[in-house]
DODRENLUM-817668 format. One line per 3 residues: number of its first residue (from 1); for each residue x, y, z of N, C-alpha, C. Coordinates in steps of 0.1 Angstrom, whole numbers, plus 5000, padded with zeros to 4 digits. Layout:
// residues N
NUM = X:Y:Z:X:Y:Z:X:Y:Z; ... $
***
This chain:
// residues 376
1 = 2855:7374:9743:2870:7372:9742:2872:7357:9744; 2884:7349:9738:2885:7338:9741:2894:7337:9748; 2890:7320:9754:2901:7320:9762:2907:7306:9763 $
4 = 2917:7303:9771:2928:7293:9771:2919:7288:9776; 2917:7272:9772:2910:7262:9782:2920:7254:9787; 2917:7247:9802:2924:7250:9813:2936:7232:9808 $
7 = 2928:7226:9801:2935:7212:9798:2944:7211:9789; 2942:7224:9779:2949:7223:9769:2960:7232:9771; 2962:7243:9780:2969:7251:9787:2976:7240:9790 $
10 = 2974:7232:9801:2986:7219:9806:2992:7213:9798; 2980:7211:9787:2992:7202:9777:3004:7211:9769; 2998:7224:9768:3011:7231:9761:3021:7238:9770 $
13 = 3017:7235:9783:3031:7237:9791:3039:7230:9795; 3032:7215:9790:3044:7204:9795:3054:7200:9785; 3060:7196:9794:3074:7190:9782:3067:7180:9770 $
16 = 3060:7174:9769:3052:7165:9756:3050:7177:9747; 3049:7192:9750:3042:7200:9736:3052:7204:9727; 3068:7202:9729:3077:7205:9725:3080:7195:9717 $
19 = 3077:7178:9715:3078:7170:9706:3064:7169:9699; 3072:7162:9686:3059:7158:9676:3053:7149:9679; 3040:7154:9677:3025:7145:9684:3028:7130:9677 $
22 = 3034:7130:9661:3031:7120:9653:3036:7108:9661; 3044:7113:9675:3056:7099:9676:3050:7095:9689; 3038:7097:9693:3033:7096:9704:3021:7082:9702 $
25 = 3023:7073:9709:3018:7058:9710:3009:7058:9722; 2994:7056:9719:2988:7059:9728:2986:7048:9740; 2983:7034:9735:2983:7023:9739:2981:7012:9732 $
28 = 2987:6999:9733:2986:6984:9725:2968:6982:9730; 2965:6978:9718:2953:6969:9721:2955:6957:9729; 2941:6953:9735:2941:6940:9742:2941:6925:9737 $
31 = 2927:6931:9721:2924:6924:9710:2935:6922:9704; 2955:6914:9705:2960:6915:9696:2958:6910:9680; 2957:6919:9670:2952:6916:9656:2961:6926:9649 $
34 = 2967:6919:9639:2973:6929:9629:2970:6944:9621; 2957:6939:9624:2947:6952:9617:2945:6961:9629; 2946:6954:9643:2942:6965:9654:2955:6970:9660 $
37 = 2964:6966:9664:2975:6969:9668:2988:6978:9658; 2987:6991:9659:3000:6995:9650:3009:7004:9655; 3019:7002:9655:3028:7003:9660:3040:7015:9652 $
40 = 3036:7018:9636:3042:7025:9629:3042:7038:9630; 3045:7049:9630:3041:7061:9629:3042:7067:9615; 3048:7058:9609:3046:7070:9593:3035:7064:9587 $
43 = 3025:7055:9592:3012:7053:9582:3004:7063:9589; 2995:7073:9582:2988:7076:9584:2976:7077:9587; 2973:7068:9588:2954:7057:9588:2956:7053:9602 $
46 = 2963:7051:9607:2962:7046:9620:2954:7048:9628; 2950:7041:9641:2937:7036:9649:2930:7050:9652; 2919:7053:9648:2911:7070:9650:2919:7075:9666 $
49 = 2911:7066:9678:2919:7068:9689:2937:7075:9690; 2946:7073:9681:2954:7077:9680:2955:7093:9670; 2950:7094:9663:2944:7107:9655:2937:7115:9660 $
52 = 2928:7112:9672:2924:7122:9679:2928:7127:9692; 2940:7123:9692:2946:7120:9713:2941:7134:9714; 2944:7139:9730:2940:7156:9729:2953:7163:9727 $
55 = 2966:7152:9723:2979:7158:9722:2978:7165:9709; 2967:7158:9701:2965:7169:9686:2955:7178:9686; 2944:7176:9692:2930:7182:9688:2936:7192:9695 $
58 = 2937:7194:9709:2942:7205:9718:2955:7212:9712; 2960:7212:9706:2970:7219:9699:2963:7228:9688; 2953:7221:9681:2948:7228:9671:2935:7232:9675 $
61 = 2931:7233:9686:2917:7240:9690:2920:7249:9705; 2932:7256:9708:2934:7251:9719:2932:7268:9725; 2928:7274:9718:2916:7290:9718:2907:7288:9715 $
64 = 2898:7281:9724:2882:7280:9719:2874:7288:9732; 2860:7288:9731:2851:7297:9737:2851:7291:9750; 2852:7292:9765:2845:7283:9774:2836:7272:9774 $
67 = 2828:7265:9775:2821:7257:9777:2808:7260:9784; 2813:7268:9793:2806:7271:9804:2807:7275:9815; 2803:7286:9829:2812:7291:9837:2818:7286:9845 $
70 = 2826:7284:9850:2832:7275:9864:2843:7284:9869; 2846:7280:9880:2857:7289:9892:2871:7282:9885; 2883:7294:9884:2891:7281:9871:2901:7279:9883 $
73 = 2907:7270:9880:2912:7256:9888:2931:7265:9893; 2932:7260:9903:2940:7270:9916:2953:7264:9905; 2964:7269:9911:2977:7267:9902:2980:7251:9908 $
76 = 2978:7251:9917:2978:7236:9924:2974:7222:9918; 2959:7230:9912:2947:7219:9904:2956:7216:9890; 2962:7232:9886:2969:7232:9873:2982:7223:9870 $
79 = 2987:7221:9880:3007:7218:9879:2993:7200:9882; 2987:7195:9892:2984:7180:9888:2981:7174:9876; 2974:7186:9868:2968:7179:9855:2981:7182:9842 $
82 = 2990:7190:9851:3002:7190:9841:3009:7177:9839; 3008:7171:9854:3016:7157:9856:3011:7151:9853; 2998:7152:9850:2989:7135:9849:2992:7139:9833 $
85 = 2990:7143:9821:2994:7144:9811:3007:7142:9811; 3015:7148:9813:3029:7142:9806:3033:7129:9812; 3022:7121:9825:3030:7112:9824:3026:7099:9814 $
88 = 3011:7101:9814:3006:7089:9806:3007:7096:9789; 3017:7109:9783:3020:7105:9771:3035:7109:9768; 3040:7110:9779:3053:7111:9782:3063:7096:9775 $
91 = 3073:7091:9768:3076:7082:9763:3091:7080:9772; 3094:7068:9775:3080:7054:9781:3072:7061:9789; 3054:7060:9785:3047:7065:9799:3047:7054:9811 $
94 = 3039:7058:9817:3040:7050:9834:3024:7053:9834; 3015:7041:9828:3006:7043:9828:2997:7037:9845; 3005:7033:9852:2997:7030:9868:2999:7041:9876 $
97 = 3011:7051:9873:3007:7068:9877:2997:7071:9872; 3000:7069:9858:2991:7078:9850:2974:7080:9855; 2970:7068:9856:2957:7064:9862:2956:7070:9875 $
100 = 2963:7072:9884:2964:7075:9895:2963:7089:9896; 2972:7097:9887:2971:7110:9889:2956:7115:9881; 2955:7107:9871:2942:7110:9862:2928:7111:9872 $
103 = 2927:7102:9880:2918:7096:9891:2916:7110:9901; 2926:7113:9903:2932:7128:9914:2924:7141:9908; 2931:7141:9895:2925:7155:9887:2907:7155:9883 $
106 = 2908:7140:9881:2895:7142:9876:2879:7146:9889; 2891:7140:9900:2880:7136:9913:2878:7160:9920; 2890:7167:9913:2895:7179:9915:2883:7189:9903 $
109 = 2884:7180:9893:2877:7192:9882:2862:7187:9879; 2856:7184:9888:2843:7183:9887:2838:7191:9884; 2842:7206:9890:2833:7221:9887:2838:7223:9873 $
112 = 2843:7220:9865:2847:7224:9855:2840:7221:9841; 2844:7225:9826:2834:7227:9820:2828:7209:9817; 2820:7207:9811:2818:7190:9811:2824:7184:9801 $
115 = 2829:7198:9790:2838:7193:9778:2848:7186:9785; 2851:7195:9792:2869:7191:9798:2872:7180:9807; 2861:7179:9814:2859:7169:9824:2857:7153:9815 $
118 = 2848:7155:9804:2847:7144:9796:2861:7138:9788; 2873:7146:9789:2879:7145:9779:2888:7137:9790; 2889:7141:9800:2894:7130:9811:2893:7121:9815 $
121 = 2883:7119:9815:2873:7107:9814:2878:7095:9804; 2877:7104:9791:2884:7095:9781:2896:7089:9779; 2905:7100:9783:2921:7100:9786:2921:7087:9794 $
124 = 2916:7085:9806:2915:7077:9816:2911:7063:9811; 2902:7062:9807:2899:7052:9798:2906:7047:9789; 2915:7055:9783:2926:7045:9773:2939:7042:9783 $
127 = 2941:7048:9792:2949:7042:9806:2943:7030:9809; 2930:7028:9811:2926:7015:9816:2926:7007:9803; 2933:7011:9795:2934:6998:9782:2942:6995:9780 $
130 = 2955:7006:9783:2967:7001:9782:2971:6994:9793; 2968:6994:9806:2965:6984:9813:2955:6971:9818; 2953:6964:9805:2944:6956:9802:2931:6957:9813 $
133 = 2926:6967:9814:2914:6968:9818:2903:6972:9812; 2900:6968:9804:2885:6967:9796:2873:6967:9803; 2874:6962:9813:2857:6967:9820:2859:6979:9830 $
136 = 2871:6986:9833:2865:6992:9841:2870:7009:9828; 2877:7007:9817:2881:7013:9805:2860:7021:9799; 2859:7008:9800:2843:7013:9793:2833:7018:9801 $
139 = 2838:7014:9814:2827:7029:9819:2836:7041:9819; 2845:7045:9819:2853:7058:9820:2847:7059:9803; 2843:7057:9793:2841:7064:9779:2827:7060:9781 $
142 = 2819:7050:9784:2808:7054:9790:2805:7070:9797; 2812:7070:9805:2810:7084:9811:2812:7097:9800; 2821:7095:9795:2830:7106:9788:2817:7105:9776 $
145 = 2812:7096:9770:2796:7096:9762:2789:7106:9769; 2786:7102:9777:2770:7105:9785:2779:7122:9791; 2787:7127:9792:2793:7141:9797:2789:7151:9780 $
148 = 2798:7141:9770:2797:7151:9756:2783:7151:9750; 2775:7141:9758:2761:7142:9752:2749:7152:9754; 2757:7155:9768:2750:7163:9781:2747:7177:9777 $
151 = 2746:7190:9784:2741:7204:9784:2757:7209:9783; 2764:7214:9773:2774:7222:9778:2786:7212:9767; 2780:7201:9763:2792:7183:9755:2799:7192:9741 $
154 = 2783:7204:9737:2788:7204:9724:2797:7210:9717; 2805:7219:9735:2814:7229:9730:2829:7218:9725; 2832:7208:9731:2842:7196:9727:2846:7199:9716 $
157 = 2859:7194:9713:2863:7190:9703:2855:7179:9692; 2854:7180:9679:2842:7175:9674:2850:7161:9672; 2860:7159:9676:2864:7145:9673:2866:7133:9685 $
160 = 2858:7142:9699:2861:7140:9709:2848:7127:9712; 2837:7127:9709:2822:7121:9707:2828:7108:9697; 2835:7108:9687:2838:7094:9683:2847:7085:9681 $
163 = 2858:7092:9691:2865:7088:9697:2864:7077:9709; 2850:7088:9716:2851:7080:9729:2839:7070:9726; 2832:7069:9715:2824:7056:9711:2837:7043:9706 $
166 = 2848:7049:9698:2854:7039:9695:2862:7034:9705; 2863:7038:9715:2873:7033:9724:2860:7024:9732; 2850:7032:9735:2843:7020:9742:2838:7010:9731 $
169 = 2841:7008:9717:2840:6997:9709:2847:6988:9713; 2860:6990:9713:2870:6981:9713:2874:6977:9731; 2869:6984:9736:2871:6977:9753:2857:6968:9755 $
172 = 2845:6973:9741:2836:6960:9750:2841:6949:9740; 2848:6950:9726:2848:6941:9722:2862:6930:9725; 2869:6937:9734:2881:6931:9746:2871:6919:9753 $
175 = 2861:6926:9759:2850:6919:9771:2844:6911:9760; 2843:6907:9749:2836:6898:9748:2843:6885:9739; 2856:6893:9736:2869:6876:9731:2868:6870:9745 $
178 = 2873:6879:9753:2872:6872:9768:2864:6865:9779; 2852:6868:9775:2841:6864:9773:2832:6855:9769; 2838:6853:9757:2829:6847:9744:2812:6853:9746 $
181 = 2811:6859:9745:2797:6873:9748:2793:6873:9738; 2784:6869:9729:2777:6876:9717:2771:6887:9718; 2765:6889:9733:2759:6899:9737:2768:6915:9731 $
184 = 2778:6914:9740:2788:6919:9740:2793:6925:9723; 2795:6918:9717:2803:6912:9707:2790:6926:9697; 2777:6921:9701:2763:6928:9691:2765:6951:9700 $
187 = 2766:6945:9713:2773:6963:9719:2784:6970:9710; 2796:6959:9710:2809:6968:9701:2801:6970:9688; 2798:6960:9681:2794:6969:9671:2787:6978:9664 $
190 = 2776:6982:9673:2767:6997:9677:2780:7001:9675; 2786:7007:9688:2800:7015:9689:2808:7020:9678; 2812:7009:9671:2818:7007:9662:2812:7014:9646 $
193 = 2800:7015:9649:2791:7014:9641:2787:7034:9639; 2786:7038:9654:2783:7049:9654:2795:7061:9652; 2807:7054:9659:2819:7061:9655:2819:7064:9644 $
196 = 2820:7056:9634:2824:7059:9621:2814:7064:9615; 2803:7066:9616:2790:7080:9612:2796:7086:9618; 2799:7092:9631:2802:7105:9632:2814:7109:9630 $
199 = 2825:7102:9626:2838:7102:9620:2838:7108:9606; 2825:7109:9600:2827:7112:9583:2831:7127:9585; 2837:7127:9574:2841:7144:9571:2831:7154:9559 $
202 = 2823:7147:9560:2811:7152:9554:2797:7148:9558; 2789:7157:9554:2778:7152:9562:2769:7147:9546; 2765:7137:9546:2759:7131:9538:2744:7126:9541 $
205 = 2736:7122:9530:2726:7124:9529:2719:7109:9537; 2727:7097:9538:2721:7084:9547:2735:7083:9557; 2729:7075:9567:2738:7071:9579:2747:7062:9572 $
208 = 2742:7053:9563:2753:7043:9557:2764:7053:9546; 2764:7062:9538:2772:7068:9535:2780:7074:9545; 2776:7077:9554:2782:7088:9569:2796:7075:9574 $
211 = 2787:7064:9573:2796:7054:9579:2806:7045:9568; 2801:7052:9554:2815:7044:9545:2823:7058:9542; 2822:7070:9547:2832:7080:9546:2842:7077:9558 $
214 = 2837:7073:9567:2846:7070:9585:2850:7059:9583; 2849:7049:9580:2854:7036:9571:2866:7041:9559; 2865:7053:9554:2879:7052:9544:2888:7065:9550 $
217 = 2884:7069:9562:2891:7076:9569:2900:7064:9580; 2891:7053:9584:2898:7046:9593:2897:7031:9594; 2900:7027:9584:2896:7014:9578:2900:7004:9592 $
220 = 2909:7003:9597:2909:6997:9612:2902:6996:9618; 2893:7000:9618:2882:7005:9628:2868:6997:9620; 2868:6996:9610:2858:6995:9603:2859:6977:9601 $
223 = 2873:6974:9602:2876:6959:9600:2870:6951:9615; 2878:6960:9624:2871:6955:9638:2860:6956:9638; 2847:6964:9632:2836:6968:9633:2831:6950:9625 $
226 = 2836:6945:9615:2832:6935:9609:2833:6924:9617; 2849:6922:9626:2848:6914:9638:2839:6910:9642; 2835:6924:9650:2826:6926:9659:2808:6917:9657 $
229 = 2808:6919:9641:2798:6917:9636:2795:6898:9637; 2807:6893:9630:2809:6880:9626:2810:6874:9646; 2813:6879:9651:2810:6871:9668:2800:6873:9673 $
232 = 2794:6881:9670:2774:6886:9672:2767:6877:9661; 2775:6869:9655:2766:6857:9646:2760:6861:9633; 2762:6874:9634:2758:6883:9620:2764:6883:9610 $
235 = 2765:6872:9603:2776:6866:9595:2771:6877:9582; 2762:6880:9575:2762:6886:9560:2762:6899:9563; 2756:6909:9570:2764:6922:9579:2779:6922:9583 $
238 = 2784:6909:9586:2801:6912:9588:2811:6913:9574; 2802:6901:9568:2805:6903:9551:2807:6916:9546; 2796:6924:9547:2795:6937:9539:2805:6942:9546 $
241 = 2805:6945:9559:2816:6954:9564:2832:6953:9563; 2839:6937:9562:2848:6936:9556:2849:6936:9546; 2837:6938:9533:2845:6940:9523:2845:6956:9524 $
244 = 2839:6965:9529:2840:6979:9529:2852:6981:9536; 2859:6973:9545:2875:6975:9552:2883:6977:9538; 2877:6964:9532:2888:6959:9520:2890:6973:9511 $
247 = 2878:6973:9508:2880:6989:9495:2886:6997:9502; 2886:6999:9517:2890:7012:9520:2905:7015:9528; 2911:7000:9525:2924:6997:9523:2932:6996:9514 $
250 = 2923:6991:9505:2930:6991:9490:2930:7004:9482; 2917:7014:9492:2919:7031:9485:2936:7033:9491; 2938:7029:9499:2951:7040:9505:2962:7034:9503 $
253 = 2964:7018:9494:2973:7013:9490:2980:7003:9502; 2971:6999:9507:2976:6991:9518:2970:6978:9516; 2977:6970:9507:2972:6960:9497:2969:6946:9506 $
256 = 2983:6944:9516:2980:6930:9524:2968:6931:9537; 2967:6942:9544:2957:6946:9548:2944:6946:9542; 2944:6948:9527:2927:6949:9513:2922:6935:9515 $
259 = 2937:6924:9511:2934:6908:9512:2926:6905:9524; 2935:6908:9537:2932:6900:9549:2915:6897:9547; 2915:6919:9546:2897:6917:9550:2888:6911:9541 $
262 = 2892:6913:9526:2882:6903:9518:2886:6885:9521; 2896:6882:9524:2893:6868:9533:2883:6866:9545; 2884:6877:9552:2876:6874:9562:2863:6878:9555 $
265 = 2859:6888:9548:2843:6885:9543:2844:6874:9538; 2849:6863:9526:2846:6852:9525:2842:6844:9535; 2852:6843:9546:2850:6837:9554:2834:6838:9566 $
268 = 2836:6854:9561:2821:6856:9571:2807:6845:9563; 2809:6849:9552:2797:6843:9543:2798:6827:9539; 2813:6822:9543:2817:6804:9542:2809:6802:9557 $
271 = 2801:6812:9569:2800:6810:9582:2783:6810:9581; 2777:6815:9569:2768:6819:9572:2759:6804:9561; 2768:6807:9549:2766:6794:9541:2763:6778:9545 $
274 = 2775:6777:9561:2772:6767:9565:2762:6763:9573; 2752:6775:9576:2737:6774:9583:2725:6774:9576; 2732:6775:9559:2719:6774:9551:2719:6762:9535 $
277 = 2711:6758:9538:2704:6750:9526:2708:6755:9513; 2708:6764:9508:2707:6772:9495:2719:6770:9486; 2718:6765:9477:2733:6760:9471:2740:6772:9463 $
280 = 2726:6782:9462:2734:6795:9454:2739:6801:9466; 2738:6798:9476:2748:6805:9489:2760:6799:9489; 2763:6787:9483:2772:6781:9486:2780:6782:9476 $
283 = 2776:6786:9464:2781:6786:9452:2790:6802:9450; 2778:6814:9457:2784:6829:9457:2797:6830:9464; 2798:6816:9479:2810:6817:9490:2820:6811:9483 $
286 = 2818:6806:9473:2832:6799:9467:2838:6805:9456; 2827:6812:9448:2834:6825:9441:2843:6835:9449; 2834:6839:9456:2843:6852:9464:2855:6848:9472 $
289 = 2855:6834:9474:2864:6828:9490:2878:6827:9476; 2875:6824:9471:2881:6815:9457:2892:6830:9450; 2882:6842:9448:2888:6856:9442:2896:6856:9452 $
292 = 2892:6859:9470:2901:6867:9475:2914:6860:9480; 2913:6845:9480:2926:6836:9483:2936:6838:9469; 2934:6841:9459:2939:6845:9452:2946:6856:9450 $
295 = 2945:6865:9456:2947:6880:9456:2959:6880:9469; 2961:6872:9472:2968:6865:9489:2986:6863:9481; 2984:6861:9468:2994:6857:9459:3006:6868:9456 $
298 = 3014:6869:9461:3026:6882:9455:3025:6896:9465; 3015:6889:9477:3013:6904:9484:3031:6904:9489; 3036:6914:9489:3048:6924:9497:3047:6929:9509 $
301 = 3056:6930:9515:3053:6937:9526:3070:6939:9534; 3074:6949:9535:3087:6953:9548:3082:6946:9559; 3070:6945:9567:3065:6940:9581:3062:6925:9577 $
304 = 3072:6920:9577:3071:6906:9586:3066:6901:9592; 3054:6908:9601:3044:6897:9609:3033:6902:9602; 3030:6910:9599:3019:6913:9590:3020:6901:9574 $
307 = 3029:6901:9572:3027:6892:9557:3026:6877:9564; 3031:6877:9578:3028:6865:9585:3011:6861:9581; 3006:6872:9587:2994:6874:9589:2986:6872:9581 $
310 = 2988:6873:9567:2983:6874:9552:2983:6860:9549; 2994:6852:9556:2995:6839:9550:2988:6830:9557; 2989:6833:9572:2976:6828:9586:2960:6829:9575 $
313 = 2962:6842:9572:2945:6843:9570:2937:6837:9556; 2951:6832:9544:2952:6825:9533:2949:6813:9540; 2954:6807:9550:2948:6791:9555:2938:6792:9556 $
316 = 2931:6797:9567:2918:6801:9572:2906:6799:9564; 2911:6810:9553:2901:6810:9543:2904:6796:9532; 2910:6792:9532:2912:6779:9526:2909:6767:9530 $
319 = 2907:6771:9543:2898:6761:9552:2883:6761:9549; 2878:6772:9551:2868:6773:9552:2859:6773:9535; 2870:6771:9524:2865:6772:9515:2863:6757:9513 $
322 = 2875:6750:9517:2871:6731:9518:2861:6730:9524; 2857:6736:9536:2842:6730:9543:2831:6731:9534; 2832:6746:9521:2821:6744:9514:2822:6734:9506 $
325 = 2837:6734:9500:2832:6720:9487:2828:6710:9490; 2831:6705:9507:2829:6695:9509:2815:6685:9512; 2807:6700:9511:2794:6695:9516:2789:6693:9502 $
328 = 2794:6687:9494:2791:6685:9476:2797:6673:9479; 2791:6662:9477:2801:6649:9472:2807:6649:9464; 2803:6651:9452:2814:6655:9441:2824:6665:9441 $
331 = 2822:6672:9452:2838:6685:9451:2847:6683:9461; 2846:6663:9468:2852:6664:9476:2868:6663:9477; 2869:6656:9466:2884:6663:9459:2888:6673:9460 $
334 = 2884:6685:9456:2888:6702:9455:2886:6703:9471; 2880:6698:9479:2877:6702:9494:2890:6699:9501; 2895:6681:9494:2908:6676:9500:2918:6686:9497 $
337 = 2919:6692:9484:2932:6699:9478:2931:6712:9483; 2917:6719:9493:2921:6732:9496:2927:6730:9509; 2928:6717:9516:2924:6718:9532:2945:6710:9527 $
340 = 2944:6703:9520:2962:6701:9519:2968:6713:9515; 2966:6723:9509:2972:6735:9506:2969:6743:9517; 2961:6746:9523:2962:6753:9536:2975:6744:9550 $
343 = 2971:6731:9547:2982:6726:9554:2997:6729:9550; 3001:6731:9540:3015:6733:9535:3017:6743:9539; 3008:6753:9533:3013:6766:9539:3011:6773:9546 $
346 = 3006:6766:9561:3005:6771:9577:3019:6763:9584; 3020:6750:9578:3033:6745:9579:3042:6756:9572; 3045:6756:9565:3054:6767:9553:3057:6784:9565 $
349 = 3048:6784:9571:3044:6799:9577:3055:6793:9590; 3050:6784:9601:3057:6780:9611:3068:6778:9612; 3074:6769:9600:3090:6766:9599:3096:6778:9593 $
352 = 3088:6791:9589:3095:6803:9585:3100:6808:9600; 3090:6809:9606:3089:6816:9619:3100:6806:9627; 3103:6797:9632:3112:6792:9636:3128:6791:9636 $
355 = 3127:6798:9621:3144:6800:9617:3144:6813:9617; 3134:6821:9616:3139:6833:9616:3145:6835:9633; 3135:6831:9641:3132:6834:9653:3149:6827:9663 $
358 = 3150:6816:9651:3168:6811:9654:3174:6820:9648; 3176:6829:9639:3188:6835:9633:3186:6852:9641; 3173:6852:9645:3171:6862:9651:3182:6861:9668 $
361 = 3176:6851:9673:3184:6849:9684:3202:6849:9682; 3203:6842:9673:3216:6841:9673:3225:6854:9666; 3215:6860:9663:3225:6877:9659:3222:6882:9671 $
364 = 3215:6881:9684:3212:6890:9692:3205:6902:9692; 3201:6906:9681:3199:6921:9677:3182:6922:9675; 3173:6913:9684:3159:6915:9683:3153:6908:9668 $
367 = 3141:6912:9665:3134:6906:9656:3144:6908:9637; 3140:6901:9632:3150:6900:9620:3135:6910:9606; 3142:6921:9601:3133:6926:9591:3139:6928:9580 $
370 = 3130:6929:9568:3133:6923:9553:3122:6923:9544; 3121:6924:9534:3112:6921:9526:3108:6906:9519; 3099:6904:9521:3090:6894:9518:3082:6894:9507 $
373 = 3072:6881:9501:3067:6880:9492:3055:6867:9499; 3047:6866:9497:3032:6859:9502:3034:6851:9490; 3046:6848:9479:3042:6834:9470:3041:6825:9477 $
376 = 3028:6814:9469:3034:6804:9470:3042:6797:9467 $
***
């Protein structure tokens, strides 16, 4: 016979199971980046972490078989883990209870199954992210690993295992901006790396297919995964991975997002160009850097800081496309004209931001939104 398991019981007796999951924000990243931080609820691609909270899985698995036997938890044990849920997804939550009561219950359900215990663990862990704690965030999904990996892991929710790899992706890859860790930087992208194989919704025939199906399930994930790559020094590995962001942003029609990341693969390979001799390296980075600053041209966007973003990451790569011409004496012309056109239009970007940021103030009414255009 089945039966109610004891976490997902709490969650559907608290006041959170009466609203829609969709409107539920789990926490801001540390890493702020356009591509990592979203804040919308009607895109549906949003950060895996947020697609798997247990506010959805547990709703839709929430009659499953035991795990395994344990003494079930006194009405006492039950009404804490009611509170520790609704308050860390309660809106506004109060995530320094939250952690505190999470800390209570979890220290209470040790006898319990290791699924469930793990899933706490996890919970807990994106509490310590929403409160910028990233090293002590990654041993809590550390843990919540090593629990779903364990004797008893496999009864979990199956989205529960790469979840808690991505979350310890992105808290080591917190520890290593902070840092400057390459060490670090080469860990998140394992993480990063393994999530999105076990994210595929098919099971396929190589690990790199496994990981470009979880890549167009969660392209965010897969862009940070290229981050990750490009600060581990792994400049033509980060290449490939952001342009696999790119395709798998431009599958879902999320076009200024498709740009950012084929800029940053240029940019990975304008990084790797600049440590080698080879002029057909230099020649491939100026093709590609060259295609994707172009494609930077007529992007749209209702979000305002995101087309900000588009036009940040058009300098960038316009920078780094002058560093290549410039190691050509003869292209040092074109080197001058990319590095003055990145100037105009990071200037162009700044004095936008400045008046909006005056007209914003002076209506009172918060940030000013509108549609935009990335011409130049």
């Amino acid at each position: 016979m089945k039966a109610v398991r004891w976490i997902a019981a709490a969650f559907l007796s608290s006041d959170i199971a009466i609203r829609s999951t969709s409107q539920i924000n789990i926490f801001p990243m540390i890493v702020d980046h356009v591509i990592v931080s979203q804040s919308s609820t009607s895109n549906n691609f949003i950060p895996y972490s947020l697609t798997a909270s247990p506010s959805i899985s547990f709703i839709q698995n929430w009659l499953v078989e035991p795990a395994q036997a344990a003494t079930p938890p006194s009405q006492k044990n039950i009404e804490l883990l009611q509170q520790a849920m609704g308050t860390f997804y309660n809106q506004p939550p109060n995530y320094a209870k939250a952690q505190e009561l999470l800390t209570q219950t979890i220290d209470i359900w040790e006898d319990q199954p290791v699924d469930e215990l793990a899933a706490l663990y996890r919970i807990r862990a994106d509490c310590q992210m929403a409160l910028l704690s990233p090293n002590q965030a990654r041993e809590d999904y550390t843990k919540a690993i090593q629990l779903l990996q364990s004797s008893g892991g496999d009864k979990a929710d199956p989205t529960e295992l790469p979840t808690a790899f991505l979350g310890r992706a992105r808290a080591t890859r917190s520890i290593s901006v902070l840092q400057l860790d390459e060490a670090f930087s080469l860990k998140a992208a394992k993480d990063y790396q393994i999530s999105l194989r076990f994210s595929s919704r098919e099971q396929w025939d190589t690990d790199r297919e496994n990981e470009e199906d979880g890549a167009a399930h969660n392209p965010y994930a897969a862009w940070e995964w290229g981050t990750s790559l490009r600060n581990a020094g792994l400049y033509r590995q980060a290449a490939e991975v952001h342009t696999l962001a790119g395709q798998s942003f431009d599958d879902i029609g999320d076009r200024p997002r498709a740009v950012i990341s084929q800029i940053d693969a240029g940019i990975d390979l304008a990084a790797e160009a600049s440590n080698s001799p080879d002029i057909k390296n230099n020649d491939e980075t100026k093709s590609f850097l060259s295609k994707a600053i172009a494609q930077s041209k007529g992007v749209e966007s209702q979000d305002i800081a995101l087309l900000q973003h588009v036009i940040a990451k058009e300098g960038e790569g316009r920078m780094a496309l002058a560093s290549i011409l410039w190691s050509n004496p003869q292209q040092r012309s074109g080197a001058e004209a990319e590095l003055g056109e990145a100037c105009s239009r990071l200037e162009q970007l700044q004095m936008d931001a400045i008046a909006r940021n005056a007209k914003s103030i002076n209506k009172g009414n918060g940030a000013e939104k509108g549609k935009l255009s990335a011409v130049a």
